[in-house]
N, C-alpha and C positions, 0 to 999 in steps of 0.2 A: 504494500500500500504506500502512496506518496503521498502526504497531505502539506499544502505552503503553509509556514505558519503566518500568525495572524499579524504579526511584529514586522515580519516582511513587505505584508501585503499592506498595513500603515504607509509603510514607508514608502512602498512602490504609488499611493496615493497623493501620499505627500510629494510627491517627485513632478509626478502630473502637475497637480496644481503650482507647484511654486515654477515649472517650464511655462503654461501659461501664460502667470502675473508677469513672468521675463518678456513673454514676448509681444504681453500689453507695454510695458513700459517701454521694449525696443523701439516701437511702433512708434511712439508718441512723443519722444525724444530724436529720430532717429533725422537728419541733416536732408536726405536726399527724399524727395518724392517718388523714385522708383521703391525704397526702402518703405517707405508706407503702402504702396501699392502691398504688398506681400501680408503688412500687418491690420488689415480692416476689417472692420467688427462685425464682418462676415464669419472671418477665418477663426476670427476668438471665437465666435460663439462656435464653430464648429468644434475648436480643442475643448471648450467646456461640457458639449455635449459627449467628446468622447471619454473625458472625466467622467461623467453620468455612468455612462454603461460599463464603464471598465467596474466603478461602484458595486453597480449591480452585476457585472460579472464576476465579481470576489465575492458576493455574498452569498450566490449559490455555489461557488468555489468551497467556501469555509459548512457549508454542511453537506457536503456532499464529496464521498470517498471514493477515488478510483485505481485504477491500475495503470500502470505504465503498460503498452502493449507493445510486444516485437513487430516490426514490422516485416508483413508476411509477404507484401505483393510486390511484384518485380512487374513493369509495364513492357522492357523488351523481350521480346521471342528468343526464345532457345531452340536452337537447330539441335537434333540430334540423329546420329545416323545409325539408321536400325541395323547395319552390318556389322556393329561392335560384337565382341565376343562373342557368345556364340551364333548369333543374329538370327533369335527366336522371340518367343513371345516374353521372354524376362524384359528385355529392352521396353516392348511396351508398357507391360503391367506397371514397372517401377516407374517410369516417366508420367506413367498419366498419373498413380496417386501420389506422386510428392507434387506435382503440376496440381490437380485438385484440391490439394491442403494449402499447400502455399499461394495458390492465384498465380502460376504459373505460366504464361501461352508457352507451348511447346508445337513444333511443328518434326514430326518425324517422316524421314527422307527412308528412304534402301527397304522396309519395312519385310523383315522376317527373308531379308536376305540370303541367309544360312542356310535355306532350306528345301526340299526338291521342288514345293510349289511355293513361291514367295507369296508375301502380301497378303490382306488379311483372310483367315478363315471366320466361321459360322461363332465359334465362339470366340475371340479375339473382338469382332464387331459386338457380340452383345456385353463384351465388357466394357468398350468402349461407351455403349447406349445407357450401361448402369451408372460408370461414373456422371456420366450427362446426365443422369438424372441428380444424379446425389447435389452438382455441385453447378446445376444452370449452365453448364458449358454449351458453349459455338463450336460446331463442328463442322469443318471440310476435310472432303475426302472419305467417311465413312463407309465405307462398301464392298463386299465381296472382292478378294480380291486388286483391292489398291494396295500400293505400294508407300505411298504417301499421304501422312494425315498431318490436318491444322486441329488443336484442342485448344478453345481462351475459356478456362472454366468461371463461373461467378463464382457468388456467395454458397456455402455446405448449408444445404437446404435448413431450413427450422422448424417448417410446419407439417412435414411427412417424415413419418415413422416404418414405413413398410413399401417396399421396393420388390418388383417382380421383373424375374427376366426366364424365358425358353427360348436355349440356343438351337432347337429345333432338332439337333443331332445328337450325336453321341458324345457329343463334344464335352470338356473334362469339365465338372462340375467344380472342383477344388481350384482350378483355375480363375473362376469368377471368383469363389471364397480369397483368393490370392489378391487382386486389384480392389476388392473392395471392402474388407475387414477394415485395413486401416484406416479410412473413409469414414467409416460406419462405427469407428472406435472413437470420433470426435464429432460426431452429431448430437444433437440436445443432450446434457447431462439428463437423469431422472426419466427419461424416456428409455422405453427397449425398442431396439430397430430390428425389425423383423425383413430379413433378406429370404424369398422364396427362390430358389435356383431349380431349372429345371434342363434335364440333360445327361450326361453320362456318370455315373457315381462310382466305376471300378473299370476304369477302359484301360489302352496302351496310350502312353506317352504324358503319363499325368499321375500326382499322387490319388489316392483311392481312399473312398470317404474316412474308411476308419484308419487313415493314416492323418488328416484332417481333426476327428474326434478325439484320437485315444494317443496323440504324440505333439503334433502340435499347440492343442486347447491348452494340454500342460505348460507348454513353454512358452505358451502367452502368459500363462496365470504367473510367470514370475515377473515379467515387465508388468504384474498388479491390472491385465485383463481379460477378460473372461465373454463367454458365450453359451447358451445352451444351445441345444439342437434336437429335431425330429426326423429321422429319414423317413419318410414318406412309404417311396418306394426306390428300388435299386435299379440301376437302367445300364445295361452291357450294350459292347460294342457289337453288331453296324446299329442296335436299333434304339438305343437312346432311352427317353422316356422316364429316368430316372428324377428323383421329384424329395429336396432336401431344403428344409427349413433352419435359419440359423438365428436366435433371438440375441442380440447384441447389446451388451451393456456397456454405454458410453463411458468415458473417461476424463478425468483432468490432464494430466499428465500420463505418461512411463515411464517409470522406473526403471534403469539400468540394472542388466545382469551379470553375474560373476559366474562364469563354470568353469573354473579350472581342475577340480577334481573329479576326474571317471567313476571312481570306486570303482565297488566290485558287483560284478552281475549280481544280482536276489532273484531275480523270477522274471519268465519268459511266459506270458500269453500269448493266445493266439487263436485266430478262427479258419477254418476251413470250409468253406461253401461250394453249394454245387445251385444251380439254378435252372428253372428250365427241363430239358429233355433228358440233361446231362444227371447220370447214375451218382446217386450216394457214394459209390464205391471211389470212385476220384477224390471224390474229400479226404477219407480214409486214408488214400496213397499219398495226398498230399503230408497231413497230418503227419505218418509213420517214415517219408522222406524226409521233414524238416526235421522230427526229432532223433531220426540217425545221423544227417550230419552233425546237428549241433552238440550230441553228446560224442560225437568220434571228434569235433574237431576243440573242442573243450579237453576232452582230455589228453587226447595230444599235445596240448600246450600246457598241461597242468595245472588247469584253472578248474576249481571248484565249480562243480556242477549245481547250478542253482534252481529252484525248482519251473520245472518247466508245465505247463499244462495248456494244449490245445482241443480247441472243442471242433468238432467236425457236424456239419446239417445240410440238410437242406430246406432252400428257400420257400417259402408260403408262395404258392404261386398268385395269391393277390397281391405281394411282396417285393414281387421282380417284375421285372419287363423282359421280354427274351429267355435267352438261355445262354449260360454264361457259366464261370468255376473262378476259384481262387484263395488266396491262404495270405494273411495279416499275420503278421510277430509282432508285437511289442516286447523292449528289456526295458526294465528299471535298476536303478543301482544302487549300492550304499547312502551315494554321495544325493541321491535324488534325480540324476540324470536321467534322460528316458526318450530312445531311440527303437527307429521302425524298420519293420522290412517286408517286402510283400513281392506278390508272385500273381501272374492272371494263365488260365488256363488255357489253351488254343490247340487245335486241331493238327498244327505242324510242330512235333517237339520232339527233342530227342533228353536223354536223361540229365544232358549237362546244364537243362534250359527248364527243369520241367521244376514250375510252380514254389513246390514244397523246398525244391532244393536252393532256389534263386534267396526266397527270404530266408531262408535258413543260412545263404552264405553272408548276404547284406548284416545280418545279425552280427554274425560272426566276425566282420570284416570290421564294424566298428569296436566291437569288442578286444580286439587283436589291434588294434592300431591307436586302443586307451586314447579315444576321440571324445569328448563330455556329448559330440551331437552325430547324426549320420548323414551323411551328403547331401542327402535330400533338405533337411532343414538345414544347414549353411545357407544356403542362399535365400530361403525365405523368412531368416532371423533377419537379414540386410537392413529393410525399410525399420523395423521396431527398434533397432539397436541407433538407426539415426537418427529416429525421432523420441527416445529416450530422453530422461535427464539425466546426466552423470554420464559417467566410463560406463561402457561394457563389454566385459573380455569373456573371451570366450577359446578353452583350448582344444585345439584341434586332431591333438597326439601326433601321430606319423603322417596325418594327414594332411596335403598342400590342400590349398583353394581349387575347388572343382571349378571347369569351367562357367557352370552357369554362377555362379557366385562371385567369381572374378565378375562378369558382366552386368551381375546388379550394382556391385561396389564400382564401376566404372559410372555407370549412370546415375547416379546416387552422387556421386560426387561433381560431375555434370552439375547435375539439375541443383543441388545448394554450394554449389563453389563460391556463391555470392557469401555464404557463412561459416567457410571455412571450412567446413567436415571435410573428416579427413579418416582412413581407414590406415590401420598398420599390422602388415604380418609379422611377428617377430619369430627369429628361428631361438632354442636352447635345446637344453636336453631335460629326460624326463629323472626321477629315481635312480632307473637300472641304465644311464648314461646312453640313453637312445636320443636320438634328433627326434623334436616333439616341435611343433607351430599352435603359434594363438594370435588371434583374431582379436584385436583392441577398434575400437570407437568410439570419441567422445561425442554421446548427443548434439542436437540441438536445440532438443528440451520442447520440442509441441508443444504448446498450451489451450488447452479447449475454452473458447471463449463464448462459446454458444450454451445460456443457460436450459 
């Protein structure tokens, strides 16, 4: 809180007036007739009136308490070019919500350059349409398939609470959760923002709901926020249809996070589904493939076997859309760390690829490489950790910056190089004298000003 005091705001009174009576008496005294031209009791009376309202603008000054605010809005356009790193959908997601929070215009060129078909897809455009919603944004270029978008977003809505989008496809659901949590994490405090996503909840080339629910929600709740959720119904790939509610509880700030210590595995969940046409008996294979790698390759390295237990089902067919298979891991740790691994089932696989065995190595892979997160969240800790308050370190173990993470920290730093954020790898070693990387950030401290 800043308040002027009253002692000041005398004096600053006092100042007026006696400039004024000077420039009565210049006037009146003054040799030269252009020199009175300047001083006629025009002019006084103007300075006296503006004595008047300065008055009266000290005295609702002095009852009335306010904030100093950052200033959020930059007027020139940001180019950015969507062939950065990996040059996928990261580049956009991250560009439009710090563009959206901040009042941002961004205009991105190359869009989704990386990739066999560039420019945008089905879901990419309905995230684009949701942050538009959120935050009165001007859009060119929105469309199947362009290359090129203009974003000037306004003001983060005040008076809507509930937002709907259907990417129509099977397009990743968690994706949309991706661009628009952060969003939705600074809209009206005391309201819940209710996000309906409609679209693919366990497809290829995206995380899967309950990697969303049961790993991520955790590791908001230590940047201090939180979400509940409903899945509706589950929607596999080609035919979509999947349909997941998220209720969103706004925030003041985030809190910066500390994970430097792994500990030691405690217990391994997990689900195994089959959906659809597709036989109970696949769950089962999944389930009894995860838990033989993860106990051969645990004790292979001498590490305590922690308790493992997967459940295997199948879907309610009011439940699901299609027909679909697939197997979630969650580990937790000593230390409270808490990393995913997951697997989708498909008609071409051979044993090295197949479901049970994939999350069971992901597991594995961060556990062996004493990471506090799993590859998959590195990069989508990026946006939280820069709009935190405070440092937030985060270590990595044996593991560098995956690319898509490099490419959010690249545009992230882009889009507020006006504030200096700044991201730093540091290399050291671990305990047992191995090369260990941690991920440092000091925020920029968001502030939600929307009551």
């Amino acid at each position: 809180m800043c308040r002027m005091r009253t002692t000041k705001l005398n004096a600053y009174v006092r100042s007026v007036r006696t400039t004024a009576h000077r420039l009565v008496r210049a006037g009146a005294g003054g040799t030269s007739d252009d020199q009175r031209t300047i001083f006629t009791n025009e002019n006084v009376n103007i300075l006296f009136n503006l004595q008047f309202y300065l008055q009266l603008l000290i005295v609702q000054l002095l009852h009335t308490s306010f904030t100093l605010i950052p200033i959020r809005t930059m007027s020139t356009l940001i180019q950015i070019d969507g062939s950065l790193g990996e040059g996928g959908g990261q580049v956009l997601r991250v560009a439009l919500c710090l563009s959206a929070l901040y009042k941002i215009p961004i205009k991105i060129n190359n869009i989704r350059a990386g990739r066999s078909k560039p420019g945008l897809a089905a879901q990419h455009l309905k995230g684009i349409e949701l942050l538009k919603d959120m935050c009165d944004a001007e859009i060119l270029g929105a469309h199947i398939g362009s290359t090129t978008l203009e974003f000037k977003p306004g003001q983060l809505k005040q008076d809507k609470q509930t937002f709907f989008v259907d990417i129509g496809t099977a397009g990743c659901i968690c994706l949309l959760a991706q661009v628009s949590l952060p969003c939705a994490l600074f809209l009206p405090q005391g309201e819940t923002v209710r996000l309906i996503l409609k679209g693919g909840t366990n497809v290829p080339m995206g995380p899967h709901i309950e990697y969303l629910t049961e790993v991520l929600r955790p590791l908001l709740n230590k940047f201090g926020a939180d979400f509940d959720f409903r899945v509706v119904t589950r929607g596999y790939y080609p035919k979509g249809g999947g349909e997941v509610h998220l209720y969103v509880k706004p925030v003041h700030t985030l809190k910066a996070i500390t994970l430097t210590d792994p500990g030691i595995a405690q217990e391994i969940l997990g689900w195994a589904y089959v959906a659809g046409v597709v036989p109970i008996r696949e769950a089962y294979k999944m389930e009894n493939d995860a838990k033989s790698v993860l106990t051969d390759g645990l004790n292979k390295h001498n590490i305590t076997l922690p308790n493992i237990n997967i459940e295997s089902y199948k879907e309610d067919r009011n439940a699901a859309i299609g027909n679909g298979s697939g197997i979630n891991l969650v580990c937790t740790t000593s230390s409270g760390c808490i990393f995913g691994g997951s697997g989708l089932g498909s008609n071409k696989r051979d044993e090295q690829t197949a479901p049970g065995i994939q999350a069971a190595n992901e597991i594995l892979d961060t556990i062996l490489s004493k990471s506090c997160v799993d590859e998959h969240a590195q990069d989508q800790l990026i946006i939280f950790m820069a709009l935190a308050k405070g440092t937030s370190k985060v270590n990595l173990g044996s593991k560098k910056l995956t690319c898509h993470t490099e490419t959010a920290i690249q545009v992230a730093e882009i889009m507020l190089k006006e504030f200096n954020l700044h991201f730093k790898l540091s290399e050291g070693k671990d305990n047992g004298g191995n090369i260990s990387y941690s991920l440092e950030c000091k925020g920029y401290e968001y502030e939600n000003k929307i009551k």
